[in-house]
mmCIF file of the C-alpha atoms, coordinates in Angstrom:
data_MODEL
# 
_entry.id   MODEL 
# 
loop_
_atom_site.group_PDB 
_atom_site.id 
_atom_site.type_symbol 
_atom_site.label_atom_id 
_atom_site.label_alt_id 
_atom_site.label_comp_id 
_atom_site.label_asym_id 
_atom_site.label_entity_id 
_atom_site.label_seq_id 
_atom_site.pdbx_PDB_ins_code 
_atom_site.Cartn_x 
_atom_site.Cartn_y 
_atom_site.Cartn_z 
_atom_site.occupancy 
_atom_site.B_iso_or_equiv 
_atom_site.pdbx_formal_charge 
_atom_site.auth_seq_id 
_atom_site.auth_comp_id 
_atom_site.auth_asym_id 
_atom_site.auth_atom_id 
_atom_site.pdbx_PDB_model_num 
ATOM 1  C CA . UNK A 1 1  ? 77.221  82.417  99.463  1.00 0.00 ? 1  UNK A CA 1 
ATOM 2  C CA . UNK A 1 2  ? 78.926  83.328  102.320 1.00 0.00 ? 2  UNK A CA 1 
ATOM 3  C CA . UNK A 1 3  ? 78.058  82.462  105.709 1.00 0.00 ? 3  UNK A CA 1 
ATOM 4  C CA . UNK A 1 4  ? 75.787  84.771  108.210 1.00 0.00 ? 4  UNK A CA 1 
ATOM 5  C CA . UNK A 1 5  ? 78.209  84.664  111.067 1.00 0.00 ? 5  UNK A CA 1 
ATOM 6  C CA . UNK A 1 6  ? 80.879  84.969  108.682 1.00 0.00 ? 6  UNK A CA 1 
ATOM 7  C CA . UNK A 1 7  ? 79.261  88.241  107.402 1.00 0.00 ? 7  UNK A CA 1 
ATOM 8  C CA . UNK A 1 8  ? 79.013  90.005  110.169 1.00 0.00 ? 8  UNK A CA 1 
ATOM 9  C CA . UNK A 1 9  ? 82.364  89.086  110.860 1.00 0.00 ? 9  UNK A CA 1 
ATOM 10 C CA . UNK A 1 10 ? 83.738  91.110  107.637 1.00 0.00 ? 10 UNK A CA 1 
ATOM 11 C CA . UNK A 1 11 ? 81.475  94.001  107.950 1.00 0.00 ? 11 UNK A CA 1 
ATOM 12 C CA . UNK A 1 12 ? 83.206  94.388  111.734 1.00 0.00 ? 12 UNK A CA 1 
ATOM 13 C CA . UNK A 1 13 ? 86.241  93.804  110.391 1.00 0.00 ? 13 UNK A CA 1 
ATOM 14 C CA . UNK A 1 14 ? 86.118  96.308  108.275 1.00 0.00 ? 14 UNK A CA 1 
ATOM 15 C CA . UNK A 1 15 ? 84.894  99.155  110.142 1.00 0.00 ? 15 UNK A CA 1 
ATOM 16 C CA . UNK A 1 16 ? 87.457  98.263  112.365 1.00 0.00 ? 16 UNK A CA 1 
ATOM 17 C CA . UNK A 1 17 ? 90.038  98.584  109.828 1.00 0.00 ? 17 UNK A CA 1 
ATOM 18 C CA . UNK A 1 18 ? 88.662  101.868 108.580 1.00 0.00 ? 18 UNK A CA 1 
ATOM 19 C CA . UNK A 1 19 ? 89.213  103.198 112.031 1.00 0.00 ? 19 UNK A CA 1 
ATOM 20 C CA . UNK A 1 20 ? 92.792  102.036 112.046 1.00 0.00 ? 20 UNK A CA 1 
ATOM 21 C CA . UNK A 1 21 ? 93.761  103.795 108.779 1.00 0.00 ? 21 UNK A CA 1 
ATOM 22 C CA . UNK A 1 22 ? 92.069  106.834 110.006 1.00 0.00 ? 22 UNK A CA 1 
ATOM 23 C CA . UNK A 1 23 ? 93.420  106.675 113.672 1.00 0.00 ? 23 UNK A CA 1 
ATOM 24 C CA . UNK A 1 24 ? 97.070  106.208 111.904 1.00 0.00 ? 24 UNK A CA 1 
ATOM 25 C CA . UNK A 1 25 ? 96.335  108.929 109.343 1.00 0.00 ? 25 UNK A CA 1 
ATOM 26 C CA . UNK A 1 26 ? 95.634  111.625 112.256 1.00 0.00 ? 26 UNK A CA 1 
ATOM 27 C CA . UNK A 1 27 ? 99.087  111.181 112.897 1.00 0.00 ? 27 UNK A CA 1 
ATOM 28 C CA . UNK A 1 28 ? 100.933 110.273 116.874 1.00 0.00 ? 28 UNK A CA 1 
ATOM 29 C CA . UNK A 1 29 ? 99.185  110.412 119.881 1.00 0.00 ? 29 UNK A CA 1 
ATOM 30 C CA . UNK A 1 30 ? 101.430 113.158 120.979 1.00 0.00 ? 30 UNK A CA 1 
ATOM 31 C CA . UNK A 1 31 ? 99.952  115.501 117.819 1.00 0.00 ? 31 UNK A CA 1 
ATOM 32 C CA . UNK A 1 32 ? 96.315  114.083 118.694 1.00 0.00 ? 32 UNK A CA 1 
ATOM 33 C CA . UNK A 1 33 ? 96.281  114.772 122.579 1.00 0.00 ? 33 UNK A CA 1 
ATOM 34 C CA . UNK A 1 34 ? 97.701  118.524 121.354 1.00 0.00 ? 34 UNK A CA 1 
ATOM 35 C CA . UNK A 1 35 ? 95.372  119.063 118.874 1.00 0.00 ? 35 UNK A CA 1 
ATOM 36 C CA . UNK A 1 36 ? 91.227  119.678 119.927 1.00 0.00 ? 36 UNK A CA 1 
ATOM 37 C CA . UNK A 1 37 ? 90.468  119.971 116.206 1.00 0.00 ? 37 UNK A CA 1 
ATOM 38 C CA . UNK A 1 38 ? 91.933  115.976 115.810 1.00 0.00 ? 38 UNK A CA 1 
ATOM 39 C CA . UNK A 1 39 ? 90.510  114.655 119.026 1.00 0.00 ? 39 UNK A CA 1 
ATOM 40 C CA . UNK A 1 40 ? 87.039  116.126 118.260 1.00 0.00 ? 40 UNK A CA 1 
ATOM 41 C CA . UNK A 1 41 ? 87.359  114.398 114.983 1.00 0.00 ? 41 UNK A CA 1 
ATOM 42 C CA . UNK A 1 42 ? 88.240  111.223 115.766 1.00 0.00 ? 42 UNK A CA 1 
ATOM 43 C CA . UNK A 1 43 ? 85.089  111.215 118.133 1.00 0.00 ? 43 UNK A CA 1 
ATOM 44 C CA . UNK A 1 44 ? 82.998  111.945 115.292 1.00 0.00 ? 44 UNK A CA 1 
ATOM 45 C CA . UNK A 1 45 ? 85.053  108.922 113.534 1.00 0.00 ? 45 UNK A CA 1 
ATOM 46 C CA . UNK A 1 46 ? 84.294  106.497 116.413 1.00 0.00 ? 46 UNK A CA 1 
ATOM 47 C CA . UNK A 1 47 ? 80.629  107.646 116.597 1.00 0.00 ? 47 UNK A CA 1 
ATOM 48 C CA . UNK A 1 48 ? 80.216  107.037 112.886 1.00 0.00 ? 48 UNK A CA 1 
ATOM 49 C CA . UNK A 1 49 ? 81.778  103.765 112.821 1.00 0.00 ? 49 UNK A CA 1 
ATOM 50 C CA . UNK A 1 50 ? 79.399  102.614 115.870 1.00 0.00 ? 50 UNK A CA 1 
ATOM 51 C CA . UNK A 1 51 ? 76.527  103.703 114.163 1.00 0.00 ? 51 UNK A CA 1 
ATOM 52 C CA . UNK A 1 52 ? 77.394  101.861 111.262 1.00 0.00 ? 52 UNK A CA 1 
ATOM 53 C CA . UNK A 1 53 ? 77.955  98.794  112.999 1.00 0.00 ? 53 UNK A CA 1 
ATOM 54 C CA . UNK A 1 54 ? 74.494  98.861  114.825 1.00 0.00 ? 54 UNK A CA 1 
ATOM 55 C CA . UNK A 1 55 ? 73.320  99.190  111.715 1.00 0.00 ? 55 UNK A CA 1 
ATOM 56 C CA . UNK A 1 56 ? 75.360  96.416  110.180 1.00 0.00 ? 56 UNK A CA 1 
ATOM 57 C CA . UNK A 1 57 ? 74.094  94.028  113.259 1.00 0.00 ? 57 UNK A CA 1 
ATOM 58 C CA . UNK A 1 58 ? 71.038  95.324  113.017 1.00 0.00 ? 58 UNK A CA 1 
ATOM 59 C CA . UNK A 1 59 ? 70.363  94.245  109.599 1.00 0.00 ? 59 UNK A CA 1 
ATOM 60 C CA . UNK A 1 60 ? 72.416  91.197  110.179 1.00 0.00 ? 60 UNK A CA 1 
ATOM 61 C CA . UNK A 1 61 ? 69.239  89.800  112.562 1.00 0.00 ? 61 UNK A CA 1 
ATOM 62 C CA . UNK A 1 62 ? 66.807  90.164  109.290 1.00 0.00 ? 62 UNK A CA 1 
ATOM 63 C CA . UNK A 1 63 ? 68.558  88.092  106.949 1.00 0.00 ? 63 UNK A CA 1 
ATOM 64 C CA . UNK A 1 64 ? 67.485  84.903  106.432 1.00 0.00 ? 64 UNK A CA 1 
# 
C-alpha cells in the first residue's frame, strides 16, 4: 500500500501532467493568445483541474 503523502503526490502529479498534454495539444502560445475560443478553453481546463485537486486533497485529509 502506498504511502498517504506519496498519494497525494501522484494524484498532483497527474493533474499536472494532464494539463501539460492539453496546454501542448492547444498548440503555440502565438495560436493561443490569437485565438478567444483556445484561451477560454484552457480556463475551463485550469478550473477543472483545480477543482479536481481540491477534491483530491480534500479526500486525501479523510483517509486513514
Amino acid at each position: 500500500m502506498l504511502e498517504k503523502e506519496l498519494i497525494l503526490i501522484v494524484i498532483l502529479g497527474l493533474l499536472l501532467l494532464f494539463y501539460f498534454v492539453i496546454r501542448f495539444g492547444a498548440g503555440k502560445k502565438e495560436t493561443i493568445s490569437k485565438s478567444k475560443e483556445v484561451s477560454r478553453y484552457l480556463i475551463g481546463v485550469r478550473a477543472l483541474i483545480s477543482i479536481l485537486a481540491l477534491v483530491g486533497v480534500i479526500l486525501w485529509f479523510f483517509m486513514e
